[in-house]
N, C-alpha and C positions, 0 to 999 in steps of 0.2 A: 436098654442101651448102655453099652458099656466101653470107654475108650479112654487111651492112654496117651498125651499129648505134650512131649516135654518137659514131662515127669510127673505130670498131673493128671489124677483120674478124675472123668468124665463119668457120670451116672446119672441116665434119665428115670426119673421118680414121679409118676404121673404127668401134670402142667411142668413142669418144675428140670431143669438141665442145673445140675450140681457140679462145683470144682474141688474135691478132694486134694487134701494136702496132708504127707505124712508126719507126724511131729516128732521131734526127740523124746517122746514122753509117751512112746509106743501108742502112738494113738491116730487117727485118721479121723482127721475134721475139715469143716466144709469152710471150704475162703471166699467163694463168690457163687451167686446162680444167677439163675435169669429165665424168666418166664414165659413157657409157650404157649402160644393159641389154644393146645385143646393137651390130646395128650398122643402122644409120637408112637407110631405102630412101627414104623421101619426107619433107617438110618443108616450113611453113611459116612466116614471119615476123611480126609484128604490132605496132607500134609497140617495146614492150621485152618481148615474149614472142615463144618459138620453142616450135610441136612439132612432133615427130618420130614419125614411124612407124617401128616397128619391126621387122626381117625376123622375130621369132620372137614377141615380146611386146607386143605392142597398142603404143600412144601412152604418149608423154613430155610433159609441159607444162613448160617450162622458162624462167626469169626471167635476164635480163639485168639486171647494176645496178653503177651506179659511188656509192660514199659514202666520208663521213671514216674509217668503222670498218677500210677495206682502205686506206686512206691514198688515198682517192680513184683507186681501178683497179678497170677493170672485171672482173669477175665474173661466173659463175651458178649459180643453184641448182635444182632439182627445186621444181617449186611443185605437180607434180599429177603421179601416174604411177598406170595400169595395167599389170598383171602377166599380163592374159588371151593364150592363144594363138590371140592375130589376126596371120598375116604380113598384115602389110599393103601395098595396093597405092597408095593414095590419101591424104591430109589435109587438114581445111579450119577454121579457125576457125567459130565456131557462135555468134552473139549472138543471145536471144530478149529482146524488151521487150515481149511481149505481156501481159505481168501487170505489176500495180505492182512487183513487185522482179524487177528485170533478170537474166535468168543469162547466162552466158556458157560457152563450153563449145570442143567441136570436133567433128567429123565425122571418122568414120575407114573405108575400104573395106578388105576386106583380100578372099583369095584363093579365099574360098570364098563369092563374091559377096556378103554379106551389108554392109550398112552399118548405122555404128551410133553412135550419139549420146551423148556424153560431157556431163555439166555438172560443172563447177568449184565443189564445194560447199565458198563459203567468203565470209563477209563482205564481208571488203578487196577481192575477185576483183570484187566486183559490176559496176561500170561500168567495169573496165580498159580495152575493147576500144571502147567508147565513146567515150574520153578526157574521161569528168566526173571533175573534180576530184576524187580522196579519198589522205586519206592513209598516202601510202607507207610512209615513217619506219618510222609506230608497227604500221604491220601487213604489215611487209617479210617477216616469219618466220612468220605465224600458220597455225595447222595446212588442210591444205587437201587435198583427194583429190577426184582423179576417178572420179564415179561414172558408170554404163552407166543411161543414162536411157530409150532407147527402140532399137529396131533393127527392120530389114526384108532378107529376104531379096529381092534382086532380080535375080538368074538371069542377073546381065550383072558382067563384073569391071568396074569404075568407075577408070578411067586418069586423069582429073583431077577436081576438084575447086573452082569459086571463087567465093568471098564477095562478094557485090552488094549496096550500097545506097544506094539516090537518094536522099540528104539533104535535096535540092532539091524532092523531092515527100510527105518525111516519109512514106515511105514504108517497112515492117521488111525486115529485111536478106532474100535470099533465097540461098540456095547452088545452087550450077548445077552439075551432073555431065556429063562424057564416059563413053561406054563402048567398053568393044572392039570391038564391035557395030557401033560406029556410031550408036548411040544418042544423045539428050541426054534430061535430065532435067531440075527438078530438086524442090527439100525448102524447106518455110519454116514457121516455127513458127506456131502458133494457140495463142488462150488455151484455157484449160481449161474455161470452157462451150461454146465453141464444140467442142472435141473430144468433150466427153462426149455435145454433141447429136446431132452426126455420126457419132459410136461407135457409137451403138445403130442408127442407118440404112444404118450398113454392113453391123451381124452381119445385119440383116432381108434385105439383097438379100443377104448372104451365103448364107442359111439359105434365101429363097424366090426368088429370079430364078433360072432355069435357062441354066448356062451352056455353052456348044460342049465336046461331046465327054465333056459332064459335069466339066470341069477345073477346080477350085470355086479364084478367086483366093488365096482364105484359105489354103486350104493351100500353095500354091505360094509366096507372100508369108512364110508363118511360118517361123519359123530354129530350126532343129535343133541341140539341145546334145546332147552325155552326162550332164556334169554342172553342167547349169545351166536355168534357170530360164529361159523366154521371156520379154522383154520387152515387143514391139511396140512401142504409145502413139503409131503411125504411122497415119494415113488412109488409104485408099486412093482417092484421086482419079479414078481409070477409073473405079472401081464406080460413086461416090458421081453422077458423070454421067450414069451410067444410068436415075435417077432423074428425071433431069430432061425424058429423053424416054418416062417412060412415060405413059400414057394418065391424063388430069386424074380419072379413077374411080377407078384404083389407087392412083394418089400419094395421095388421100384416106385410102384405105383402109390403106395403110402409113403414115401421119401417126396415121392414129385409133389405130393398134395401138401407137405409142412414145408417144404422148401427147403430139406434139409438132405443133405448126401447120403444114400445111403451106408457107402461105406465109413460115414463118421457115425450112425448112429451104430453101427454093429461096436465100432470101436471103444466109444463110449460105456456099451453094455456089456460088453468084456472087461473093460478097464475096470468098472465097479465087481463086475463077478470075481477077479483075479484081486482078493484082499487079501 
């Protein structure tokens, strides 16, 4: 890990996140660190936040900050950490502005193919990744945790990760994956009528389209705990296309059964494919 932060180099060293400072005395020495969970396989930067993935323990969210209270030198602190066993393979920052209050989060792959979505539950965190104005100061320390918001098993280890957004088309961000495979993918957030409309037109082709070999996506898609709980709160987009080419009788008849218009679901599944 190597990164450059307002003139300070960043260098991860096993457990260990180091703040490099240059001296007049042709020399580069260390002004502050701070200690992680195990030791950071992948990572990325974002204006004054870093995370890290973990070889043993999910994701780090980590804040860089220079103020009068450390005599103006840079520092960081933990602003969001997970203690789950995700080795991870992957990380991406995660901004959704699909609702009127923004979240901001990250994306983390790790080794038992599964991807899984983090949000930053915490006021101050709101627009960070943004860059709208709010104030730092007074909610530099305010309590903050990342919570496990939604996840998909996807049957492919996910090698990179990156954060896309055309400002210039006001357009929401999208995150773009690689796989070992060879694959590309990728994930972008929807508001929550749109998911809940598209939720129920998924379990219906789930539960009645008949698939090859009988190999029902939903199962294959869902992530397997010991002891935890499924999340999902992910679409599936192959299914949800399916829809689109069956015959104008069924579609009817799958609209009349969720109670939903046909021509809003088609609309809907356009307006996501058209990114």
């Amino acid at each position: 890990m190597l990164y450059s932060i307002e003139g300070s180099l960043i260098i991860g060293e096993g457990s260990r996140l180091n703040i490099y400072e240059y001296s007049p005395l042709n020399e580069i020495k260390i002004l502050s660190y701070i200690e992680n969970k195990n030791i950071s396989v992948c990572s990325k930067a974002k204006h004054k936040f870093i995370i890290t993935g973990d070889l043993l323990q999910s994701v780090t969210w980590i804040h860089f900050r220079q103020d009068q209270s450390h005599r103006d030198r840079p520092y960081m602190y933990l602003k969001g950490v997970d203690y789950s066993d995700y080795s991870s393979t992957a990380v991406e920052f995660w901004n959704d502005e699909s609702e009127e209050a923004a979240k901001s989060g990250c994306l983390l792959s790790d080794c038992n193919q599964i991807l899984h979505i983090f949000i930053m539950e915490s006021d101050s965190q709101k627009n960070y990744l943004t860059g709208v104005n709010t104030n730092l100061a007074a909610s530099a320390f305010s309590s903050s945790k990342l919570t496990e918001y939604a996840d998909i098993h996807l049957g492919k280890t996910i090698t990179e990760i990156k954060y896309y957004n055309d400002c210039e088309e006001k357009k929401r961000g999208i995150n773009f994956y690689s796989a070992d495979d060879g694959s590309l993918g990728y994930i972008r957030p929807v508001s929550k009528d749109t998911y809940n409309c598209l939720f129920m037109l998924c379990e219906f082709l789930y539960n009645h389209i008949p698939f090859k070999a009988g190999l029902n996506p939903k199962l294959f898609f869902s992530c397997k705990y010991l002891n935890k709980k499924d999340k999902s709160n992910i679409l599936d987009m192959s299914v949800l296309r399916i829809y689109l080419d069956l015959p104008l009788t069924t579609q009817k008849i799958i609209a009349k059964n969720i109670t939903v218009k046909r021509e809003n679901l088609i609309q809907l599944i356009n307006q996501i494919n058209d990114f």
